[in-house]
C-alpha positions in Angstrom: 114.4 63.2 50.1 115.9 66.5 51.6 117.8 66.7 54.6 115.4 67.2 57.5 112.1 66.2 56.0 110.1 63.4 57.5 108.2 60.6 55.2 105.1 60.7 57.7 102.1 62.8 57.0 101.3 62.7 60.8 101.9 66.0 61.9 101.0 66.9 65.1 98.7 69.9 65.1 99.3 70.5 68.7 103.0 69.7 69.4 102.7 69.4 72.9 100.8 66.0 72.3 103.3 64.1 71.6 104.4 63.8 75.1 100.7 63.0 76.3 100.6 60.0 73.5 104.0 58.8 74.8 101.9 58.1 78.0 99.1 56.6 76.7 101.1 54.4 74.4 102.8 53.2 78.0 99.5 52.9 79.1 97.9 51.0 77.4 101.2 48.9 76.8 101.2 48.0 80.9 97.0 47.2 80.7 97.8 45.0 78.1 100.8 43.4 79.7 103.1 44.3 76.6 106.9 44.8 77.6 107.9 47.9 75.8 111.9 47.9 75.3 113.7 50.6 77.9 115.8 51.9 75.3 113.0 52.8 73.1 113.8 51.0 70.3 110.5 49.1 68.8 111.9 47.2 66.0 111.9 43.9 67.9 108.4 43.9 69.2 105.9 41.5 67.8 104.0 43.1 65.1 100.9 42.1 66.9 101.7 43.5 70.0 102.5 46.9 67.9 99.0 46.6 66.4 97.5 45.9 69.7 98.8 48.9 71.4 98.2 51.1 68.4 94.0 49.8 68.1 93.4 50.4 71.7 94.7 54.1 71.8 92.7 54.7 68.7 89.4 53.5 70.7 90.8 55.4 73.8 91.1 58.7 72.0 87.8 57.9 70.0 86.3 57.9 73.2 87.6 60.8 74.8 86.5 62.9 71.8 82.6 61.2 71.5 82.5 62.4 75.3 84.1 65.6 74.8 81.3 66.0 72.2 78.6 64.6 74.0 79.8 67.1 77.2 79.6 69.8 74.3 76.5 69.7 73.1 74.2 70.0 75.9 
């Protein structure tokens, strides 16, 4: 792979929403009473704990955008 390309296919399409899913992933992390490392590094964390953090921002932003829809269509 060439210098300076990236494997992952999730591009942001707003790139200033990366910072804002940097603090939901902390988030959710403290609601769910997972220690995330202070150095940033995630390649010790449990698997499950990864998986856990990862489900419950997909339901968050699912349902920030059913009531940004809802709020829409009126």
């Amino acid at each position: 792979m060439a210098q300076g390309q990236s494997r992952s296919s999730n591009a942001l399409v707003v790139p200033q929403a990366d910072a804002a899913l940097d603090q939901l992933k902390y988030e959710v992390a403290q609601e769910l009473g997972i220690q995330i490392p202070q150095d940033g590094y995630m390649g010790n964390m449990a698997t499950r704990d990864a998986g856990a953090i990862g489900g419950h921002i997909t339901r968050r932003l699912v349902q920030i955008a059913e009531q940004q829809l809802a709020g829409g269509a009126r």
